[in-house]
C-alpha positions as CSV (number, residue, x, y, z in Angstrom):
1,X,-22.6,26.1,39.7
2,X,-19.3,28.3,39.8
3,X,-17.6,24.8,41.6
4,X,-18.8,22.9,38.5
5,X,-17.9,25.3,35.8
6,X,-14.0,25.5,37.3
7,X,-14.3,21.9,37.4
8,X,-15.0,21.0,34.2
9,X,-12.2,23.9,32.9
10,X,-9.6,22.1,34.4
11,X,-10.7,19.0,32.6
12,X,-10.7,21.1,29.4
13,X,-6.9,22.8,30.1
14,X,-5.6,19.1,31.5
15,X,-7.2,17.6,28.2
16,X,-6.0,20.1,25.9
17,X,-2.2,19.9,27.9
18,X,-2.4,16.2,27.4
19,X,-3.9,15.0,24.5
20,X,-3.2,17.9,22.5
21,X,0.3,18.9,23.5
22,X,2.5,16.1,25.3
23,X,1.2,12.8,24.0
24,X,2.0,14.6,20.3
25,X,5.3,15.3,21.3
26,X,5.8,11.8,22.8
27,X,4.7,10.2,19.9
28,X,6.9,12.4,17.8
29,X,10.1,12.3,20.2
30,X,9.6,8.5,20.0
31,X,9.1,7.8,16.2
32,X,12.1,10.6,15.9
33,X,14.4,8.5,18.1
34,X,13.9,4.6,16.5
35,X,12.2,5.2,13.4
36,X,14.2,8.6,11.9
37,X,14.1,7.9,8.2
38,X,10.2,6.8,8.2
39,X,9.1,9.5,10.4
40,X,11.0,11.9,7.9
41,X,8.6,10.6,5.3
42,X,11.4,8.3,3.9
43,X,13.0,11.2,1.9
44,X,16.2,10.7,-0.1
45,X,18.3,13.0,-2.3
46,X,15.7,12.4,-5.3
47,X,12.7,12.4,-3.2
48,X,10.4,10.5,-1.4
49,X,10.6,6.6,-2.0
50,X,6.5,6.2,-0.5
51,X,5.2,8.6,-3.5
52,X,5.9,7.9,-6.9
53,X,8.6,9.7,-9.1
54,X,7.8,11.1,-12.4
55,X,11.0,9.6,-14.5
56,X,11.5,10.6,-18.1
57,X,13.3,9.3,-20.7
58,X,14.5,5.5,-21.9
59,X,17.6,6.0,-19.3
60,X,15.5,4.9,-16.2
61,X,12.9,2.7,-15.1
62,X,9.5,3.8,-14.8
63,X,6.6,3.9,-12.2
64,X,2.7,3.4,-13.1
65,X,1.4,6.2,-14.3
66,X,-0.2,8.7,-12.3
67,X,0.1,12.3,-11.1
68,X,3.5,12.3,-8.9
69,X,1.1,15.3,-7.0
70,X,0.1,13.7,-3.8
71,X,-2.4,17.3,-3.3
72,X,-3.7,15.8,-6.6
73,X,-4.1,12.0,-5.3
74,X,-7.2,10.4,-6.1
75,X,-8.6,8.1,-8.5
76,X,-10.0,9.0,-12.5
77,X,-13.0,7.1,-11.7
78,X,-13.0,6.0,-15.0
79,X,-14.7,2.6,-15.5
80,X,-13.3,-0.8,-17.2
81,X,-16.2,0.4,-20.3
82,X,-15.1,3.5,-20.2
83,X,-13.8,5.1,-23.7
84,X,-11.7,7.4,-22.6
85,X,-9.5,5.3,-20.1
86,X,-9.4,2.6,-23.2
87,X,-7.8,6.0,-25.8
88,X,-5.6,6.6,-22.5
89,X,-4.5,3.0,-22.4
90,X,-4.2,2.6,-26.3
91,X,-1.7,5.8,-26.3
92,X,0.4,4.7,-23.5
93,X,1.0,0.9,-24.7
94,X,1.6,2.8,-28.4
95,X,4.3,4.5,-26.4
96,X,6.2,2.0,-24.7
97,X,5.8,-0.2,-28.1
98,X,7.8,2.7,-29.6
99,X,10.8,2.8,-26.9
100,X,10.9,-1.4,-27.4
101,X,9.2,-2.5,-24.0
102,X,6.0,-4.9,-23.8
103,X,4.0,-2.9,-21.3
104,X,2.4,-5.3,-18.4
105,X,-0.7,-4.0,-17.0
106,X,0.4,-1.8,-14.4
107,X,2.8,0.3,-16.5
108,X,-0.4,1.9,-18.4
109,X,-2.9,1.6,-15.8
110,X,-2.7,4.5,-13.1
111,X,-2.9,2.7,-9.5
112,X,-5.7,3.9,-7.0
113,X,-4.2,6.9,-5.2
114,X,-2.2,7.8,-8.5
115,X,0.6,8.0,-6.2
116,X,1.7,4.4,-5.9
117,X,5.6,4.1,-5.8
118,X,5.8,0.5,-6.2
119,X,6.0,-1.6,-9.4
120,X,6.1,-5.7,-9.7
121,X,9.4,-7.5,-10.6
122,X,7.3,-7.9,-13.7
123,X,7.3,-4.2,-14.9
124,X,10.7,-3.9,-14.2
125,X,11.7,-6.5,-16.2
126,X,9.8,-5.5,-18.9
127,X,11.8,-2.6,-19.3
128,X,15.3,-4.1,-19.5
129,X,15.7,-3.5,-22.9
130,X,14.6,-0.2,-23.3
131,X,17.0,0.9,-20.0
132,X,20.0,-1.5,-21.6
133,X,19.4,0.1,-24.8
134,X,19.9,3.9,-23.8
135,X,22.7,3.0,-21.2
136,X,24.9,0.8,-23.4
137,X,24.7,-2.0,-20.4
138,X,23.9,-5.6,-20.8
139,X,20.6,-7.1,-20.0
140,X,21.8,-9.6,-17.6
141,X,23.4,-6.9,-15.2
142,X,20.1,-5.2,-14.9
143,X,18.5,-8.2,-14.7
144,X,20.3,-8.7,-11.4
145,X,20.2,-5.6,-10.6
146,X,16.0,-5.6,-10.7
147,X,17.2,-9.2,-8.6
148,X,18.4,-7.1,-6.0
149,X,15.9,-4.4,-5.6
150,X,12.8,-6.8,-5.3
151,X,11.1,-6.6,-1.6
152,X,9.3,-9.8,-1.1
153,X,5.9,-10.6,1.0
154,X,5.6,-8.9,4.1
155,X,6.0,-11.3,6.7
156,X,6.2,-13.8,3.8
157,X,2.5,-14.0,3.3
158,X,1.1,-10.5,2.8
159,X,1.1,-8.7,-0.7
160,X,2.9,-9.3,-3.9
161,X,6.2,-9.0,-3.9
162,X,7.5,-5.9,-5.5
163,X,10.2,-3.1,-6.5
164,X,10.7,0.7,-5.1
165,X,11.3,2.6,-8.8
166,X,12.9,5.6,-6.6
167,X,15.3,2.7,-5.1
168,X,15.7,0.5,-8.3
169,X,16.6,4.3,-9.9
170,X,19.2,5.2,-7.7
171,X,20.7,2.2,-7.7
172,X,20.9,2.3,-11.6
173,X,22.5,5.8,-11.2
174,X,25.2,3.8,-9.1
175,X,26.1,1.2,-11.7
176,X,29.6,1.7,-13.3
């Protein structure tokens, strides 16, 4: 019995030293040496550009709503009949109607997670005026600047294509 329980603590100690200790550290060393910015979590100056950005005023481009918190991620689990998600639709579309910008769908509709970082070329567009507006820049240069910041399909088949609003942001901040 003794030759069995020393046994089966090796197992334990060689598992634990293993699984536990060097294949983390492997995987790590490894994502650290060809993937540096990802395994970083993709942070930039102005944050992280996988978790959404709360951006304020008409000077920059905004993300779908949501709670820029990701210890707070989660859905409202308020349903399509549900009165209180239509009175929080109704007041942000009354808000973007006051800064000039016809809101598509996704820019007063919190995504899934609440965390979601991504907008469609769509959105972005929308808000040319309201950004040319407050910066004094013509439509047609943000226009192309939007152009420049779209990521198409993955692998030209998967997803929507879309825009990073942390990337499209700093980009903007950029323009001369």
């Amino acid at each position: 019995m003794l030759i069995q329980l020393r046994r089966s603590l090796v197992v334990v100690v060689f598992s634990i030293l293993l699984l536990g200790l060097a294949y983390p550290l492997a995987t790590t060393g490894v994502a650290q040496l060809i993937f540096p910015h990802q395994a970083n979590g993709s942070l930039g100056p102005n944050g992280s550009a996988l978790i959404g950005q709360k951006w304020t005023g008409t000077k920059w481009f905004h993300g779908r709503p949501g709670s820029y918190n990701a210890m707070a991620s989660g859905a409202s689990n308020l349903g399509p009949l549900s009165k209180t998600l239509e009175a929080h639709v109704a007041k942000r579309v009354a808000a973007w109607h006051k800064v000039g910008v016809t809101p598509t769908a996704e820019l007063v509709t919190s995504s899934a997670s609440g965390l979601d970082p991504d907008i469609s070329p769509a959105s972005a567009y929308a808000q040319i005026p309201m950004v040319a507006k407050a910066r004094h820049l013509s439509p047609s240069v943000l226009h192309h600047l939007i152009s420049s910041q779209v990521h198409g399909r993955q692998f030209g088949f998967l997803g929507a294509p879309y825009v990073n609003v942390l990337s499209l942001n700093e980009a903007l901040a950029h323009l001369h």
